[in-house]
N, C-alpha and C positions, 0 to 999 in steps of 0.2 A: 504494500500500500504506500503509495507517495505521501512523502510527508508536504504537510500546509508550506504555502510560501507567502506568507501576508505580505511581502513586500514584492512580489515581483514585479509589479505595475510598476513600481518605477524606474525600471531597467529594464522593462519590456514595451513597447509603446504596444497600443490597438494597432494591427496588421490586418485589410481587408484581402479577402482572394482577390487575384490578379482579373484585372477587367478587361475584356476585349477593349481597342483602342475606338473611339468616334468614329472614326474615318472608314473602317470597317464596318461596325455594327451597321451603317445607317444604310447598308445596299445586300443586309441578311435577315432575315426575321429567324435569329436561334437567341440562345439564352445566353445572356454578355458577362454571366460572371465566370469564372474558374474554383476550380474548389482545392481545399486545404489540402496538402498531404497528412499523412499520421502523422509527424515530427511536426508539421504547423500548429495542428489544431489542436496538439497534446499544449504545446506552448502556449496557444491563444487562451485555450482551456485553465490553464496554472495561475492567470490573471487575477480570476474568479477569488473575491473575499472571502467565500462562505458566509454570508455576512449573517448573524443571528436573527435579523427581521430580511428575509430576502424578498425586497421591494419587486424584483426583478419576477419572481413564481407571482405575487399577487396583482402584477398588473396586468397578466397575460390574462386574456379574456376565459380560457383551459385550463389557468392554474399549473402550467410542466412544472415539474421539480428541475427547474434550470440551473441550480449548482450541483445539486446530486448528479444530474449525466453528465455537467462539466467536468464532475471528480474523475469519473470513471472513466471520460477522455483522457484527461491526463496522467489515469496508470495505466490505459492502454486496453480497457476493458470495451471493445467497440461491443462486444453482442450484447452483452449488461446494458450498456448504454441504449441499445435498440429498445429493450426489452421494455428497461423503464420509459423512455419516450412514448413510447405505447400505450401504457396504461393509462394516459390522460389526451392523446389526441390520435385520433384513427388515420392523421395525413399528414403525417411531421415533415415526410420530404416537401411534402408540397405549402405547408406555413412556413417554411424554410424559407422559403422563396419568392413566395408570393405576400407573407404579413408583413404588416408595415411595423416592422419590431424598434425603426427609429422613434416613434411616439407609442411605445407599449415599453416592452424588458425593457429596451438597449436605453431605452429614455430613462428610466426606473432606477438604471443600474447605479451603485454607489459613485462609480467610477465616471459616470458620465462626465461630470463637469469639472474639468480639468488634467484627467488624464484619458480620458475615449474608454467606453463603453465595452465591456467583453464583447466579442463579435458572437452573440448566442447566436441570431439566421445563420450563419453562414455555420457554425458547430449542428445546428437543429440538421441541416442537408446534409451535410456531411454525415454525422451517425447513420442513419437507414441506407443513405447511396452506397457507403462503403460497405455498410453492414448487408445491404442485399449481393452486393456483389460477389464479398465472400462467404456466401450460403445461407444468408441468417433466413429464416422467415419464422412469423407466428407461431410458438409452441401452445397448441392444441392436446395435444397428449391426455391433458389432466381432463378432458370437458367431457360430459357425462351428457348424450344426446336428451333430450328430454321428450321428441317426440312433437313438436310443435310447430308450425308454420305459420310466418307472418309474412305479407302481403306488402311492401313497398313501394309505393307511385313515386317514382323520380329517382335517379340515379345518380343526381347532383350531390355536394360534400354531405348536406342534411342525410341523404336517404345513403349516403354511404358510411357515414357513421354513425346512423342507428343499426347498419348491414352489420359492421364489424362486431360493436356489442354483442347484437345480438347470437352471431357466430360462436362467440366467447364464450357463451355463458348455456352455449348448447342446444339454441333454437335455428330452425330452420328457417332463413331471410332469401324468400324469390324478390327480385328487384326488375319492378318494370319501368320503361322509358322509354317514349317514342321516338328517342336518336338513336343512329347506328352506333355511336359510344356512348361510354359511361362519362360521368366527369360533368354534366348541367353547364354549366359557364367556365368551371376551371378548364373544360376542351374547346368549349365553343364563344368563349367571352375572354376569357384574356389572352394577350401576344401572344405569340410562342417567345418574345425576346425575354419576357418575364415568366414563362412556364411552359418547357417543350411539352408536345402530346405524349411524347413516347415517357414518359415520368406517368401521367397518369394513366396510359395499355398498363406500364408493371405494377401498378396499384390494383389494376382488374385481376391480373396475374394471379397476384400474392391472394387477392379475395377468393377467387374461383378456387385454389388451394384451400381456402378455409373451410369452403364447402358454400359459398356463397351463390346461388343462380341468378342472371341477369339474362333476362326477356326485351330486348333491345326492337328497335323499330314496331313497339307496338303503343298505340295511344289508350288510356282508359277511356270506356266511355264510345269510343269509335269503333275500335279493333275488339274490345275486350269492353263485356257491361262491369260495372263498378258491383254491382247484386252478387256477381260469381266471384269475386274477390271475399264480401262477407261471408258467401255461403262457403267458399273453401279454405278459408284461412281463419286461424285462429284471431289474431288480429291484424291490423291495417294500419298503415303507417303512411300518411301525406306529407311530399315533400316536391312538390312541383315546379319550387325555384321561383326566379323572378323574370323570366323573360321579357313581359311585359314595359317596353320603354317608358319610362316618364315624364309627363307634362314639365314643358318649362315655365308653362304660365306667361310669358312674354309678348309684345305685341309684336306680331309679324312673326310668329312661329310655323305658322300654315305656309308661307310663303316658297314657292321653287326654291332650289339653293338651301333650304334649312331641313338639316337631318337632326333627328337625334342620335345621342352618342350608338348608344345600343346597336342597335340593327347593322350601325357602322363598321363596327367592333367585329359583328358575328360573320356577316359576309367574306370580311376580310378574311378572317381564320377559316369559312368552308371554302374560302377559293384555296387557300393553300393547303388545308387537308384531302383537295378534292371529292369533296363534297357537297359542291355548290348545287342544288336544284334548280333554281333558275338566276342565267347572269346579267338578268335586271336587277336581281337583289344587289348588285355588287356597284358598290361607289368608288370610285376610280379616284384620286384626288392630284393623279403626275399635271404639273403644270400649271396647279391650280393656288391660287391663292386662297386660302383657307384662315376662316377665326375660328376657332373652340371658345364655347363659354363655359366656364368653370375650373376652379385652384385646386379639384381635388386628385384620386389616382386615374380615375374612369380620364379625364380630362387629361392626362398624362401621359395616356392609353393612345388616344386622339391622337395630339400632337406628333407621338414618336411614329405611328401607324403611318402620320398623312406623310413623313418626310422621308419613312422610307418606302412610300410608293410615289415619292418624286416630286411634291408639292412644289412650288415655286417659293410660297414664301407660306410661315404660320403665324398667327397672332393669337395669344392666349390673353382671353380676357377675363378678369375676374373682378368682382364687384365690392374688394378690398384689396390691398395691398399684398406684395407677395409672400410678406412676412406672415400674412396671416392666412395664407392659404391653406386648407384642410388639409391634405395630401401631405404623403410622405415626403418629407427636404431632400432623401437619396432618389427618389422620383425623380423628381424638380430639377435636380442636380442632373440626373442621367438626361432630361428631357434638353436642358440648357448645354450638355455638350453635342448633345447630339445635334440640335438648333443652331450649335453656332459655327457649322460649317459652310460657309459663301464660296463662292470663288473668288483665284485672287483681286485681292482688291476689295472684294463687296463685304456687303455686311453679312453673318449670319443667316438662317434663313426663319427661326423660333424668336419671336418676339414677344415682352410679358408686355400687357398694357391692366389699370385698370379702370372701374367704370360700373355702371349700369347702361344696358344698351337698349338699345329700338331696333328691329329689322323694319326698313322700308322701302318702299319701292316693289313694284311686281317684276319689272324687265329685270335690273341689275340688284341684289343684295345690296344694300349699304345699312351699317351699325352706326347709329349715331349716340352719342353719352347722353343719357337720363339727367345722372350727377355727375361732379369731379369730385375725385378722389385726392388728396394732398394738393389740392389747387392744380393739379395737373391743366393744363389745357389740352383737349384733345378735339381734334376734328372730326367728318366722317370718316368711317375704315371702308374703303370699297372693300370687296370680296367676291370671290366667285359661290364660296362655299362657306357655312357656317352650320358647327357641330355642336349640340345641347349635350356639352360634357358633364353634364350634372348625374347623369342616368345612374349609376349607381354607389354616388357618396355627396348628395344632397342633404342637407342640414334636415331641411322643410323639404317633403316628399309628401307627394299627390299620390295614390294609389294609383292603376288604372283596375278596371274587375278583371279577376281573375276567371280561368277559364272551371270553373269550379260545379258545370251545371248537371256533371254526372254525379256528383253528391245533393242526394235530394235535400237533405237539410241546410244546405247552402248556398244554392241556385247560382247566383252573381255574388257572392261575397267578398268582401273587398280582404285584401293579403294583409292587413296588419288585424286582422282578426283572426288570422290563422294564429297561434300560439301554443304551444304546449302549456297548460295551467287553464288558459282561456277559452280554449278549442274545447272545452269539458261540455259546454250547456248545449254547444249548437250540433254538438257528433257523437255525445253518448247518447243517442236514442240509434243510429245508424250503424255503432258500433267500429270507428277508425279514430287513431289518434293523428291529430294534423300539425305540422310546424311548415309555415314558411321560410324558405332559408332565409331570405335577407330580413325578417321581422321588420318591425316598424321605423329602420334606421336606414336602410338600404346599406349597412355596411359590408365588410368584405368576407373573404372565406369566413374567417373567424366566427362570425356569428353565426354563422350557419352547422355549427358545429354543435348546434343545438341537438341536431339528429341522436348522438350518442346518448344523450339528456332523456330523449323519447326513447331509446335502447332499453335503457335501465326499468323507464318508469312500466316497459311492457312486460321485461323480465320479471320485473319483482314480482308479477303474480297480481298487477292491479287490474284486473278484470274483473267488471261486477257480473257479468253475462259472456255467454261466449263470443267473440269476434269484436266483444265492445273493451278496449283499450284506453283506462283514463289515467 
């Protein structure tokens, strides 16, 4: 066992993985970070205080034990470290990578302010990457089948970590979704520059190993009545996700030229999964001058997507200053180098402005400021195109209805009604428990990790009736 090093921090600085360089990422859509070797991330790992109140476990929305598998990094215990990783988040490689750990742990951390932050994402990926590599997966061994079958609508991170749970603890999880993958928006909503596909195939991999079935390209409701789910399974489990874009509420949102982020996002990634069903879905933005409205990651998303399909120029506008912009700062950061490559001579091609805007005009887009921000003076922004990058990390979120009509006790129910706790009045008479992933915040994976949450609550045995799950 390695002994504590309470001082190493300061003869060690915070060391992140080696990043793909600008110049390259901005003509690839793959994943721009690099990862630790063992001898890094034992090292990065050794930083770690142990600190007796670890701010760092209590800010993660999961609660990981993030100094316990830091330990275990740095005496070299990688399968331990898997092991525990798991007991508290069913997608560690994939919060690795995709949680904004800059305003959660790494924010959290003792060390943050003044000497940088333990790099826990970059330790979180590393555990399972390495760890599956060399043979780890799921020890099941001890599970005792119990003989039960529950019913899973959605195959996004919710319905995949109620999946894993419930695997665990020795019940039978069929998991359906009318996409040809699994994964809800972590396959078909975020870059691949922020989350390859092939991370989340080996997440199906390792599940299908557990004993896990996935019913893919089938819709409830369309394909399959919602009745034969109660009648054949013991309970049901609602996890539908958030597809659904949302309102920006602005004047001149209906106008040609204004997309929302959403649908932006998802075409982009079925054109390059080849997937695309139809390619009118697909918004092309090479050549174009482009605004995003919104400081968050969804908005960041936009940005990096529209310059490397060739934009001419971006302007990101946001309705505060960029200091206060929602979104992760290492976003921001990645967004702004990627942005500020011109040709010689020119300027950049990402520009932060901000503002409240107007879309006007029916022939040409033009944004004109509502208000100034820091007395800025700003004129109109022409533009060819303009992205409602709000879609999913809005402060204020408008539902739109979900598609909910094969649940008879729900008809059009709006998704911040779906909850675990809450979903009790309106679906214990039908017999499903329901979680929406993005709940009433439209935040990121993270919340959505509520699934495991509804895992538990069906294992423990809370069935007042059969097929009804509260």
């Amino acid at each position: 066992m390695s002994k504590a090093k309470p001082m190493l921090f300061l003869d060690t600085p915070r060391q992140d993985p080696d990043k793909i360089p600008a110049r390259e990422r901005v003509i690839q859509f793959k994943e721009i970070y690099g990862q630790f070797d063992a001898s890094s991330a034992a090292v990065q790992s050794g930083r770690c205080l142990h600190c007796g109140n670890p701010y760092c476990e209590w800010k993660c929305p999961v609660h990981n034990y993030i100094p316990n598998w830091l330990q275990l990094i740095d005496e070299g215990n990688l399968f331990e470290a898997a092991e525990l990783s798991h007991r508290t988040n069913s997608l560690p490689e994939i919060c690795g990578r995709i949680c904004p750990q800059d305003r959660l742990c790494e924010e959290a951390c003792t060390l943050n302010d003044g000497f940088g932050a333990v790099t826990i994402g970059a330790i979180e990926k590393y555990i399972t990457d390495e760890a599956l590599k060399a043979g780890w997966r799921p020890d099941l061994s001890h599970v005792t089948p119990t003989g039960k079958r529950v019913a899973i609508v959605g195959a996004g991170p919710a319905g995949l970590g109620c999946a894993d749970i419930l695997a665990r603890n020795g019940v039978k999880p069929i998991v359906f979704d009318r996409y040809p993958q699994i994964g809800g928006l972590l396959t078909f909503g975020i870059p691949p520059f922020k989350l390859e596909k092939d991370v989340v195939q080996t997440r199906r991999e390792i599940m299908e190993g557990m004993g896990i079935e996935f019913v893919l390209n089938t819709e409830i409701g369309r394909d399959l009545p919602f009745q034969r789910l109660l009648d054949d399974y013991d309970a049901v489990f609602l996890g539908m996700g958030t597809y659904t874009a949302m309102k920006g509420d602005f004047p001149g949102e209906n106008l040609p030229g204004v997309y929302p982020a959403l649908p932006y996002l998802i075409a982009n990634v079925n054109r390059l999964l080849g997937l695309e069903r139809d390619p009118g879905d697909f918004i092309d933005m090479k050549g174009q001058r482009v605004v995003v409205l919104g400081g968050g990651d969804t908005a960041m998303d936009c940005n990096r997507t529209a310059i490397r399909q060739g934009a001419a120029s971006v302007i990101c506008a946001y309705r505060r200053d960029e200091a206060n912009m929602p979104g992760s700062r290492r976003e921001v950061a990645n967004a702004k180098e990627e942005g500020g490559l011109g040709e010689q001579g020119e300027q950049g091609r990402l520009h932060f402005v901000a503002g409240q805007f107007v879309a006007t005009t029916a022939d040409k887009t033009l944004l004109r400021p509502l208000t100034q921000i820091d007395r800025r003076r700003l004129g109109a922004v022409a533009t060819d195109h303009c992205l409602g990058g709000g879609g999913l990390d809005c402060v204020h979120i408008l539902f739109e209805r979900c598609r909910c009509q094969f649940v008879p006790a729900l008809g059009d129910a709006r998704k911040d009604q779906l909850r675990v706790g809450q979903e009790r009045k309106a679906l214990a008479t039908i017999g499903a428990c329901a979680l929406a992933d993005r709940r009433s915040t439209g935040e990121l994976q993270r919340d959505a990790m509520g699934g495991p949450r509804a895992g538990v609550k069906i294992d423990e045995g809370s069935v007042a009736s059969p097929g009804v799950a509260l």
